[in-house]
Every structure is written in structure tokens, then in C-alpha cells.
PyMOL Python script that loads the backbone (N, CA, C, O; Angstrom):
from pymol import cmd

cmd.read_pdbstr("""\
ATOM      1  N   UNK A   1      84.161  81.929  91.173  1.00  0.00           N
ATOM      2  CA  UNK A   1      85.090  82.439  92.151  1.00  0.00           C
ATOM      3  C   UNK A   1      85.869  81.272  92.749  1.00  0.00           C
ATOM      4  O   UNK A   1      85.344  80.230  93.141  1.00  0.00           O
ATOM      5  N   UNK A   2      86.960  81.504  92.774  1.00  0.00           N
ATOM      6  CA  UNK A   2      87.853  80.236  93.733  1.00  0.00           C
ATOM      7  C   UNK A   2      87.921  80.421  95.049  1.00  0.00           C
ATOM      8  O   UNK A   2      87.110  81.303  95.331  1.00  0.00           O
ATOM      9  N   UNK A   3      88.624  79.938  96.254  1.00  0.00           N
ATOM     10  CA  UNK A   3      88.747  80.051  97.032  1.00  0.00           C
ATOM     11  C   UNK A   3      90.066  80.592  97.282  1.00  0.00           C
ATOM     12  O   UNK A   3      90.644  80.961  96.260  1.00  0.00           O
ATOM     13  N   UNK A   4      90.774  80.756  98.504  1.00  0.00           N
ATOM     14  CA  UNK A   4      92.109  81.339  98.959  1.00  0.00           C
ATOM     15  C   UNK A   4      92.821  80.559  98.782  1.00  0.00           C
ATOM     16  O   UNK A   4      92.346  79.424  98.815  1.00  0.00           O
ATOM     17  N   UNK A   5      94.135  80.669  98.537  1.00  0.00           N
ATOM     18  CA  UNK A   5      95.147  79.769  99.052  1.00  0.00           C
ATOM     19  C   UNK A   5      95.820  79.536 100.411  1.00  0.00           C
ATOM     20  O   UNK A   5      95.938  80.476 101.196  1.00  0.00           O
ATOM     21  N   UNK A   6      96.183  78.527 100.655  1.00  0.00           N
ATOM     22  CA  UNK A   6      96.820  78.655 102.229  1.00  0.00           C
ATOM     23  C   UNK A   6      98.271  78.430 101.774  1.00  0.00           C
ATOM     24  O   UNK A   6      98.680  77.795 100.802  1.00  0.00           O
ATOM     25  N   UNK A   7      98.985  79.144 102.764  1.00  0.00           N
ATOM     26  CA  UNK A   7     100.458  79.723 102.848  1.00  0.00           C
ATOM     27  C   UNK A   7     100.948  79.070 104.282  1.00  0.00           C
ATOM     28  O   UNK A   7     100.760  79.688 105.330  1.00  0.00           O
ATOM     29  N   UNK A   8     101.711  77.533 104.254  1.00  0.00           N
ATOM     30  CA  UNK A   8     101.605  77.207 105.558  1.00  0.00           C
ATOM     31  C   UNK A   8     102.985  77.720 105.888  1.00  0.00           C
ATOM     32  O   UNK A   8     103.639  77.491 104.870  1.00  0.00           O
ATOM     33  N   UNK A   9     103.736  78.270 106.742  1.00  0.00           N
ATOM     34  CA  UNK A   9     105.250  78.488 107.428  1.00  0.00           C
ATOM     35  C   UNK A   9     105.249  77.495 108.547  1.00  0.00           C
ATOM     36  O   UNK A   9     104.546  77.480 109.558  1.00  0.00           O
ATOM     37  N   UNK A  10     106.397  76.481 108.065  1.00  0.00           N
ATOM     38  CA  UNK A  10     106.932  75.826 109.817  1.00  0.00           C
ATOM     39  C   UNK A  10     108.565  75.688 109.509  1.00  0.00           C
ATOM     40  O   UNK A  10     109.214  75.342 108.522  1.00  0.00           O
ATOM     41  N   UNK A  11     108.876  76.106 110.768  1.00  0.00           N
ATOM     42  CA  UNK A  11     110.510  75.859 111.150  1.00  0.00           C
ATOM     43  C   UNK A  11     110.462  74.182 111.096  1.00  0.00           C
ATOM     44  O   UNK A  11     109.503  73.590 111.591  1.00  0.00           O
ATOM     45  N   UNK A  12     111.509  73.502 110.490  1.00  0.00           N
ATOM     46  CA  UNK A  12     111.969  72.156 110.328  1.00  0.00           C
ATOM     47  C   UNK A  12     112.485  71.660 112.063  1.00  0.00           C
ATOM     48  O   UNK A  12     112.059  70.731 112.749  1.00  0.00           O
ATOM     49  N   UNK A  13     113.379  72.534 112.327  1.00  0.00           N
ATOM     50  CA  UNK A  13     113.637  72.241 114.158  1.00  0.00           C
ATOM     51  C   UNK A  13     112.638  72.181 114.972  1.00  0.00           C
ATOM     52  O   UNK A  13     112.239  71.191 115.586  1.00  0.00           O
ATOM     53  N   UNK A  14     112.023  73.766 114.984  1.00  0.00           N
ATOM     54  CA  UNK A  14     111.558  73.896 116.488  1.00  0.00           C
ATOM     55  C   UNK A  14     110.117  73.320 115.923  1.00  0.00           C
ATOM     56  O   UNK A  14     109.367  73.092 116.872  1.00  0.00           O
ATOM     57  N   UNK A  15     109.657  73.088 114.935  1.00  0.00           N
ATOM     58  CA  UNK A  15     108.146  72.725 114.403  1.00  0.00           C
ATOM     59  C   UNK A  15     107.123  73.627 114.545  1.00  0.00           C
ATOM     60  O   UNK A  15     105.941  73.291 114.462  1.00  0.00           O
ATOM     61  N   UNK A  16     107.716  75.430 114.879  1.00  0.00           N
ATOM     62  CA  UNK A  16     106.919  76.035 115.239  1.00  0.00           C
ATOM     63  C   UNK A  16     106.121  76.197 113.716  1.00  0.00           C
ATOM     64  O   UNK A  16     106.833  76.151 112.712  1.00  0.00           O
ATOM     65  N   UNK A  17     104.390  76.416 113.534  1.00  0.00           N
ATOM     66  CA  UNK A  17     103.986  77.004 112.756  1.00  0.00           C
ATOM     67  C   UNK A  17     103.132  77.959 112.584  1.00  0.00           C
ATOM     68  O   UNK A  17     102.351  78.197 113.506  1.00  0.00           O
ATOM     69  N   UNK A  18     103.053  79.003 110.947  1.00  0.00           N
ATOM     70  CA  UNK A  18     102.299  79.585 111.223  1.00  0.00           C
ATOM     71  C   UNK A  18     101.262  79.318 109.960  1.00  0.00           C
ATOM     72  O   UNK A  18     101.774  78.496 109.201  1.00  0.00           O
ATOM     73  N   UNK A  19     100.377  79.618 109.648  1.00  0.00           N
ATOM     74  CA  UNK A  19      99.247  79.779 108.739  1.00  0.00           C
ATOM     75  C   UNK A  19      98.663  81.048 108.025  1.00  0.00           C
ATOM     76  O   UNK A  19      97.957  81.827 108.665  1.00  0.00           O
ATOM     77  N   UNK A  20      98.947  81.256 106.731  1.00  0.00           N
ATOM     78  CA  UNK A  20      98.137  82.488 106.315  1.00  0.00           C
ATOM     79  C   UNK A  20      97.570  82.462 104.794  1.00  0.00           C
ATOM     80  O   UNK A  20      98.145  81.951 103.832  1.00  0.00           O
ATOM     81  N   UNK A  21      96.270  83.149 104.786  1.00  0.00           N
ATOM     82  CA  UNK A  21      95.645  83.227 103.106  1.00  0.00           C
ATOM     83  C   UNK A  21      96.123  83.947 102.383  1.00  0.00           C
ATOM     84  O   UNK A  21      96.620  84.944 102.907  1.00  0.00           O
ATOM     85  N   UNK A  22      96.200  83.849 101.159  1.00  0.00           N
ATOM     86  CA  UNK A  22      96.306  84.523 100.263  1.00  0.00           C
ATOM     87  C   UNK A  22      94.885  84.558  99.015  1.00  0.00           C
ATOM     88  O   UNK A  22      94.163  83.635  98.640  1.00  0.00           O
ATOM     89  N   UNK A  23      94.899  85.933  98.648  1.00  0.00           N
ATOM     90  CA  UNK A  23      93.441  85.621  97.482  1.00  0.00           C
ATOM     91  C   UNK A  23      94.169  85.020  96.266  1.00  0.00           C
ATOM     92  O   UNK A  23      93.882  83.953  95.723  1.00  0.00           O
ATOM     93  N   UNK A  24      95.240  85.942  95.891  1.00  0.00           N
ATOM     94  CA  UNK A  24      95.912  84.862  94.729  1.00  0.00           C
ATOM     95  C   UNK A  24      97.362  84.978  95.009  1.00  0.00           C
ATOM     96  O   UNK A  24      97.998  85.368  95.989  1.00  0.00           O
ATOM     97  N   UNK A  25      97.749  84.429  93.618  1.00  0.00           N
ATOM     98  CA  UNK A  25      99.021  84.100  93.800  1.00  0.00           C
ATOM     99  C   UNK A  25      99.738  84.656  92.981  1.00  0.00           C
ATOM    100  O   UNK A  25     100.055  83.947  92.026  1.00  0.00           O
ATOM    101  N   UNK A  26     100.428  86.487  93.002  1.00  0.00           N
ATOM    102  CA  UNK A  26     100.836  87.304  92.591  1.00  0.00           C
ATOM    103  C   UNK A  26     101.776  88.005  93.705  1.00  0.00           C
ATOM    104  O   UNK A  26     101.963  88.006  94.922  1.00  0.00           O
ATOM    105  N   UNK A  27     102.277  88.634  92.444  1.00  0.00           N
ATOM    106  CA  UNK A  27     103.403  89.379  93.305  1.00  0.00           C
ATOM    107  C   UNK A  27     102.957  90.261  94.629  1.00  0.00           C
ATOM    108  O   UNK A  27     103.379  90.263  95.786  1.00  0.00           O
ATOM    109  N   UNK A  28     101.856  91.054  93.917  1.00  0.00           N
ATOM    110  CA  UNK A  28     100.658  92.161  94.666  1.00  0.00           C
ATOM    111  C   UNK A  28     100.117  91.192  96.063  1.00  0.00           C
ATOM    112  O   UNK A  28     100.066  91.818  97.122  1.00  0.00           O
ATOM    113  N   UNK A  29      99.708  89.678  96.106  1.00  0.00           N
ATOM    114  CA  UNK A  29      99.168  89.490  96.781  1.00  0.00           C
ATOM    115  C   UNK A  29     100.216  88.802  97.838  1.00  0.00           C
ATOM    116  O   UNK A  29     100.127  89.079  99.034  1.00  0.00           O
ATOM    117  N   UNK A  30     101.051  88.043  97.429  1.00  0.00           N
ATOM    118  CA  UNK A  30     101.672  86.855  98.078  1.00  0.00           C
ATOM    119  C   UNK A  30     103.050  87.719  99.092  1.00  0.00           C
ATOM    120  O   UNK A  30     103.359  87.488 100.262  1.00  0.00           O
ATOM    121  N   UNK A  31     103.552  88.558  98.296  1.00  0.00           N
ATOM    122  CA  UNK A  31     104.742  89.476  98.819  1.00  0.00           C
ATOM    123  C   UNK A  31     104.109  89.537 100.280  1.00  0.00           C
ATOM    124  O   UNK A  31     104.148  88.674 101.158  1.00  0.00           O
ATOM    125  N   UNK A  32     103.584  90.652 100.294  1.00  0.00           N
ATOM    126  CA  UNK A  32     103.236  90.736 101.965  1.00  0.00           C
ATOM    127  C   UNK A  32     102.597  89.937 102.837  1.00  0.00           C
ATOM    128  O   UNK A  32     102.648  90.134 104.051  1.00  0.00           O
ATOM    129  N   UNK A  33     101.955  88.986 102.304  1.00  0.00           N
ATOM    130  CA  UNK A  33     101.873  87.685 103.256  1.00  0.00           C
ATOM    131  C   UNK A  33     103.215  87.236 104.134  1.00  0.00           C
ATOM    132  O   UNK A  33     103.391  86.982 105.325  1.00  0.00           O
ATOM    133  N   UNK A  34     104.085  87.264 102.946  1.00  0.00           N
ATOM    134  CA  UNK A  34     105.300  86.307 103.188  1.00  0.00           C
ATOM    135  C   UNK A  34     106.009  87.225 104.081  1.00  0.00           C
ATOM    136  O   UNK A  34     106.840  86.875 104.919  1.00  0.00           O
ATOM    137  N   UNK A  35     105.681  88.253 103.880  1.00  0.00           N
ATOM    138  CA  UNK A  35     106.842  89.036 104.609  1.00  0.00           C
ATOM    139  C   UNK A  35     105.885  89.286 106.241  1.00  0.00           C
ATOM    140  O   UNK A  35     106.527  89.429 107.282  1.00  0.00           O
ATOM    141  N   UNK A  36     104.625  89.304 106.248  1.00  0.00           N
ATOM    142  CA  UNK A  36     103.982  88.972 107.656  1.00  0.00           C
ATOM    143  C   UNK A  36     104.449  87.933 107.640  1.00  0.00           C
ATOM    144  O   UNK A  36     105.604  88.354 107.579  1.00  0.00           O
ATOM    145  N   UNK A  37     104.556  86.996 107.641  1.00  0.00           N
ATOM    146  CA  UNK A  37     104.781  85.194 108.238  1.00  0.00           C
ATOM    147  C   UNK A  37     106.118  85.277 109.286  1.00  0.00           C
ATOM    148  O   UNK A  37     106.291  84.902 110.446  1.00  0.00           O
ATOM    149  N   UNK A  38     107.146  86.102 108.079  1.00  0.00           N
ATOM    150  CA  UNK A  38     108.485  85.956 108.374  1.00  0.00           C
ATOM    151  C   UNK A  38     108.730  87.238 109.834  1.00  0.00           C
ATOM    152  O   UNK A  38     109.435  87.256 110.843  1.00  0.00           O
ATOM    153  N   UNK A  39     107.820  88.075 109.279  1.00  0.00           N
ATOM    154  CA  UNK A  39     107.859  88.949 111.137  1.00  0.00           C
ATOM    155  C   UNK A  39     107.184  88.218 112.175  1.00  0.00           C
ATOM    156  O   UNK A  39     107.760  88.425 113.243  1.00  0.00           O
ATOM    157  N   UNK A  40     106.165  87.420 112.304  1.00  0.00           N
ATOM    158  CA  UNK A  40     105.575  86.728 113.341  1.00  0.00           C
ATOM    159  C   UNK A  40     106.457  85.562 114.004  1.00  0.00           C
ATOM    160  O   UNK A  40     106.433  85.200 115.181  1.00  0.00           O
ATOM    161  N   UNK A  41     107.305  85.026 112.867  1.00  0.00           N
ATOM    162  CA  UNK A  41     108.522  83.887 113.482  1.00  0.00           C
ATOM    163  C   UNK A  41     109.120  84.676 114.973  1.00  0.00           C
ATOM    164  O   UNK A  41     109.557  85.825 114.917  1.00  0.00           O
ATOM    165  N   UNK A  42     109.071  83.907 116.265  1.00  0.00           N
ATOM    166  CA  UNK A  42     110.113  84.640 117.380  1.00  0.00           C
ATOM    167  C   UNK A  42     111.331  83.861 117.384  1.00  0.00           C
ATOM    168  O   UNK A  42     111.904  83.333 118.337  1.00  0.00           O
ATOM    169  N   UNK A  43     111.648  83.881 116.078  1.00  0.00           N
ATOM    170  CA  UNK A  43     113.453  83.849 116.086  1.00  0.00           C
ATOM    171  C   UNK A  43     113.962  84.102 115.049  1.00  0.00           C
ATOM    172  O   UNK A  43     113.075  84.010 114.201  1.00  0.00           O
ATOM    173  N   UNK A  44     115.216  84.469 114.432  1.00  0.00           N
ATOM    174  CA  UNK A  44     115.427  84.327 113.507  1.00  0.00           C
ATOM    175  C   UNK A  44     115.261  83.884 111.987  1.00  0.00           C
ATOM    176  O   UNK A  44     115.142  82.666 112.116  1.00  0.00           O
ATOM    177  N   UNK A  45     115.222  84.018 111.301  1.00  0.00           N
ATOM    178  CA  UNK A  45     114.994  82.898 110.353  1.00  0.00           C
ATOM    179  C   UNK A  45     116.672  82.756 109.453  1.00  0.00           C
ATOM    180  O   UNK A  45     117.421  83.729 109.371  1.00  0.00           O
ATOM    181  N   UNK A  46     116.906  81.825 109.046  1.00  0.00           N
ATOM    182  CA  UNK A  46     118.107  81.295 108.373  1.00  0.00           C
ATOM    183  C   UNK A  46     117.903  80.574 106.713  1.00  0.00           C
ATOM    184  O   UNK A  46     118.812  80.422 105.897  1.00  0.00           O
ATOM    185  N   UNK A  47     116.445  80.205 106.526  1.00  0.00           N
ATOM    186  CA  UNK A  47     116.743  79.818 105.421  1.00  0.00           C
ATOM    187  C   UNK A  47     114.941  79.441 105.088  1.00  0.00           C
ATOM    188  O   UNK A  47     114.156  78.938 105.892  1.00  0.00           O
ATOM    189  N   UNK A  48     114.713  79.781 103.963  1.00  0.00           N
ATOM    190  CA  UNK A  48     113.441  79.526 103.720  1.00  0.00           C
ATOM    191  C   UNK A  48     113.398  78.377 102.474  1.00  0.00           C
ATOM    192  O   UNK A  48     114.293  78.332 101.631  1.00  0.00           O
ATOM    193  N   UNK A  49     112.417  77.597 102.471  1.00  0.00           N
ATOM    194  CA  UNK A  49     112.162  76.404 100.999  1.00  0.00           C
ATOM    195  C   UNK A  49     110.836  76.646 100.560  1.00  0.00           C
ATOM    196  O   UNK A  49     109.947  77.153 101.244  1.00  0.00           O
ATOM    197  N   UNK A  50     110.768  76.352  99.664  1.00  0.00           N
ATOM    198  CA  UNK A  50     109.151  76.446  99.107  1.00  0.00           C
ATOM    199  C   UNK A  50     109.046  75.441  97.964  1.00  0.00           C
ATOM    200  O   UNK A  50     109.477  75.315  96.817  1.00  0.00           O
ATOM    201  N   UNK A  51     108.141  74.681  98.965  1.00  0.00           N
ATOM    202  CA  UNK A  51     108.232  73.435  98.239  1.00  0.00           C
ATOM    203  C   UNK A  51     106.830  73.190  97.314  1.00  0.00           C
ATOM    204  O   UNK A  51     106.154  72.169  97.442  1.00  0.00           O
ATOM    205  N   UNK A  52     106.460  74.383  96.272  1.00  0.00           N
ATOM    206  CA  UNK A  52     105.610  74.254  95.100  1.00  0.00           C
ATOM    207  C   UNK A  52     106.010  75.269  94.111  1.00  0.00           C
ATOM    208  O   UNK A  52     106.716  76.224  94.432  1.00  0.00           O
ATOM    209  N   UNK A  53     105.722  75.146  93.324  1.00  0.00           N
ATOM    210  CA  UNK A  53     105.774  75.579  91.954  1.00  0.00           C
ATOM    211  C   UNK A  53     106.781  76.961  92.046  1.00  0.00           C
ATOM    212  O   UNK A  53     107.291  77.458  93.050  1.00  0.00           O
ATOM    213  N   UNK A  54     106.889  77.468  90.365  1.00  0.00           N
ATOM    214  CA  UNK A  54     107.318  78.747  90.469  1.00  0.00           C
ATOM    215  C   UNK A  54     106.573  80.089  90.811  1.00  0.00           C
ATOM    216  O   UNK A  54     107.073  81.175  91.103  1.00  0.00           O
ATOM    217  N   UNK A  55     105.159  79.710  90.693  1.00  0.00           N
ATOM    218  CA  UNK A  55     104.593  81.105  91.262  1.00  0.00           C
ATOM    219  C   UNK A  55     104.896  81.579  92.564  1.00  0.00           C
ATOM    220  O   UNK A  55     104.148  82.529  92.792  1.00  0.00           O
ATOM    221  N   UNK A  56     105.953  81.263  93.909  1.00  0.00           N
ATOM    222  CA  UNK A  56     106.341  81.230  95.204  1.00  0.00           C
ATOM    223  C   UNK A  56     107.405  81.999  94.786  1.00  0.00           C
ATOM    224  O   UNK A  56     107.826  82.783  95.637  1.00  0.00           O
ATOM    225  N   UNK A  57     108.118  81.998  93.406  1.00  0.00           N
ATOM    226  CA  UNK A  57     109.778  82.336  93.618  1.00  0.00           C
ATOM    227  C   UNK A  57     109.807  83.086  92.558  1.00  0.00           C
ATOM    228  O   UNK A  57     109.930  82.557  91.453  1.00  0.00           O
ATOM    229  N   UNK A  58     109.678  84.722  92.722  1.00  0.00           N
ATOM    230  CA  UNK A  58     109.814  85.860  91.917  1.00  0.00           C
ATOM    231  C   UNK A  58     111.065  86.780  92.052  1.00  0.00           C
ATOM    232  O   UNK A  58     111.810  86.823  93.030  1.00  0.00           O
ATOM    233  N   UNK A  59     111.157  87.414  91.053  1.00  0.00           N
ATOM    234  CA  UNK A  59     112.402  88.387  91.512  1.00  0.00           C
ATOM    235  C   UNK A  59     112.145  89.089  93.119  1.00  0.00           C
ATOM    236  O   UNK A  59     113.059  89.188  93.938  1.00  0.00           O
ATOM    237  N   UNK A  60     110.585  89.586  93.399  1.00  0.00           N
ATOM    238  CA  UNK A  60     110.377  90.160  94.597  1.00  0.00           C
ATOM    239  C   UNK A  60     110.669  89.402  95.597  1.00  0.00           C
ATOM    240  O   UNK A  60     111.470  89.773  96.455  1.00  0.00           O
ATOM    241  N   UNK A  61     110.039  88.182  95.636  1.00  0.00           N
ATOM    242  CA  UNK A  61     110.571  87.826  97.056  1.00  0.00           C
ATOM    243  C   UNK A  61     112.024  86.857  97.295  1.00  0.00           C
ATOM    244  O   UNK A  61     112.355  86.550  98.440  1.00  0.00           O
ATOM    245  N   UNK A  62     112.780  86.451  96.175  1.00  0.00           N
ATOM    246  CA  UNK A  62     113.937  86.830  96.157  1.00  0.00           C
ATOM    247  C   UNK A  62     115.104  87.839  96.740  1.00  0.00           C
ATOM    248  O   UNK A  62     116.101  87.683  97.444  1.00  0.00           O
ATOM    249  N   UNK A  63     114.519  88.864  96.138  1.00  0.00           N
ATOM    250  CA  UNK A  63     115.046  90.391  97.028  1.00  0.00           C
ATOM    251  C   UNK A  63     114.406  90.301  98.355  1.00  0.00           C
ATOM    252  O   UNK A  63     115.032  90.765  99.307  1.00  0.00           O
ATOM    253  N   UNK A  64     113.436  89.856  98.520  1.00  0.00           N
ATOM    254  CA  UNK A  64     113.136  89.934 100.161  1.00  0.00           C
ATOM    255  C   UNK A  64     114.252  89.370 101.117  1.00  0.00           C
ATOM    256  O   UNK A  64     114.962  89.939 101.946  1.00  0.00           O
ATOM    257  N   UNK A  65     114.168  88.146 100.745  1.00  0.00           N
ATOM    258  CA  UNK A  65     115.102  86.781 101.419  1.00  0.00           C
ATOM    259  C   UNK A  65     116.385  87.483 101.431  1.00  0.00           C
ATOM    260  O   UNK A  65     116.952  87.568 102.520  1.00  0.00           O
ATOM    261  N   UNK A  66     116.938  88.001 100.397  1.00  0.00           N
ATOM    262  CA  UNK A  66     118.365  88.239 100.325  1.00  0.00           C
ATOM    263  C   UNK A  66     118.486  89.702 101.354  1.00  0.00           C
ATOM    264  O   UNK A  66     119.368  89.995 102.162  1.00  0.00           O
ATOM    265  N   UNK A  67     117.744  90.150 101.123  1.00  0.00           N
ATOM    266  CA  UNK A  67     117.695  91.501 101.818  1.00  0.00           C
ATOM    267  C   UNK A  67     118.001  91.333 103.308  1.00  0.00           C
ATOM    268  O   UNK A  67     118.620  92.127 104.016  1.00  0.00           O
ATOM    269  N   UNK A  68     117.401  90.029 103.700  1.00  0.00           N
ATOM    270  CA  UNK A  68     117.000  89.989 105.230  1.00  0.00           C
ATOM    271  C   UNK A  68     118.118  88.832 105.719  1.00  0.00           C
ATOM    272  O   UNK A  68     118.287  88.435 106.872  1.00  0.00           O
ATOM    273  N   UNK A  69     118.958  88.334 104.292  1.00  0.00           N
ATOM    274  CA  UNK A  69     119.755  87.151 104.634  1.00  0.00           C
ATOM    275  C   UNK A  69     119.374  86.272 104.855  1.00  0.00           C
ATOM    276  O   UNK A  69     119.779  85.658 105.842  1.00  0.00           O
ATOM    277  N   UNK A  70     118.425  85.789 104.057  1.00  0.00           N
ATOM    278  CA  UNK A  70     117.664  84.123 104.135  1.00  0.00           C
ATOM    279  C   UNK A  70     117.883  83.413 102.963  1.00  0.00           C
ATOM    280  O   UNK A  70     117.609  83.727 101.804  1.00  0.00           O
ATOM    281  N   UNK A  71     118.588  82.083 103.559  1.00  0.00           N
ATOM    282  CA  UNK A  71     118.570  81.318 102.326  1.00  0.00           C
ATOM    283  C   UNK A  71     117.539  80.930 101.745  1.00  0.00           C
ATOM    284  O   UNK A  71     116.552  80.799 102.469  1.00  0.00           O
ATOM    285  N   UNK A  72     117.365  80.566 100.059  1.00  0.00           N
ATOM    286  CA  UNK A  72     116.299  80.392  99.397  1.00  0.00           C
ATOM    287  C   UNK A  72     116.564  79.376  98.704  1.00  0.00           C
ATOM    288  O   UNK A  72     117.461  79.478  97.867  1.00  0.00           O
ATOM    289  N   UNK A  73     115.726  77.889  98.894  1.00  0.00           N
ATOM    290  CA  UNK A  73     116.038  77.173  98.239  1.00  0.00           C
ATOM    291  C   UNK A  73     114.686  76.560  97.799  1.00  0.00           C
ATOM    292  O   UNK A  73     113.660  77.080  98.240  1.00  0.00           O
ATOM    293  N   UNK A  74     114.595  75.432  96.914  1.00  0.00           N
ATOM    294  CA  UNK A  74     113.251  75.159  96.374  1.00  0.00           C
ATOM    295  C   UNK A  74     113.206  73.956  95.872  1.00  0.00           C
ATOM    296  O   UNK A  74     114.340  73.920  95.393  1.00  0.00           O
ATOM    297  N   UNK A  75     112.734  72.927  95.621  1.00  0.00           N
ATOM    298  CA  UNK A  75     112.297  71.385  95.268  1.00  0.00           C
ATOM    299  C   UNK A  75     113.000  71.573  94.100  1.00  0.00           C
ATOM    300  O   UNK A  75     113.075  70.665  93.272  1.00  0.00           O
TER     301      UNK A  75
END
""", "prot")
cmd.dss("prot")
cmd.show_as("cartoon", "prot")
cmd.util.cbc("prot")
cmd.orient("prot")
């Protein structure tokens, strides 16, 4: 058995952060993490990065970002 992954969120300005697990790293699992993270932010969000691999950047949460008007950019 492995352990969780951690999913860290911080704003680059305000340095606010947040922290959350994931069991893996699938569409099924990671989608609604990301999309809790991004409701707990108390402000806006303008642009998201994800700075590891391609398992972070799927057609789904793609459509999330765009949906909600967040830029998506990546290493």
C-alpha cells in the first residue's frame, strides 16, 4: 500500500495556504480535491501553476480552470 499524496495550494502574493490528500492521482480522485482547495481560497483566484508532472493537467481539470476563468500554466 502507498501512502497519500499531498496537494499543497499557496497564493504567490498573499502566501495564503492550503493543504489537502489525495489517495491517488486520477481524474476520480484529484478533480475534487482541486476543486475543494479552489472553494476554500477567500478571494478570487486568477491563475493556477502546477509545478509537477502531467498527471495534475487533464482534459478535466482543464475544463475546470477555464470554466471558472483561471489561468493554467505549468513548468
Amino acid at each position: 500500500m502507498t501512502g497519500v499524496y499531498h496537494i499543497n495550494a499557496v497564493d504567490c502574493v498573499a502566501q495564503f495556504q492550503l493543504d489537502a490528500t489525495c489517495e491517488r492521482i486520477s481524474e476520480a480522485y484529484l478533480l475534487p480535491v482541486i476543486q475543494q482547495l479552489l472553494n476554500q481560497f477567500p478571494f478570487t483566484m486568477l491563475g493556477f501553476y502546477a509545478d509537477n508532472g502531467s498527471e495534475y493537467i487533464n482534459y478535466q481539470v482543464a475544463r475546470l480552470l477555464e470554466k471558472l476563468r483561471i489561468e493554467f500554466t505549468k513548468s
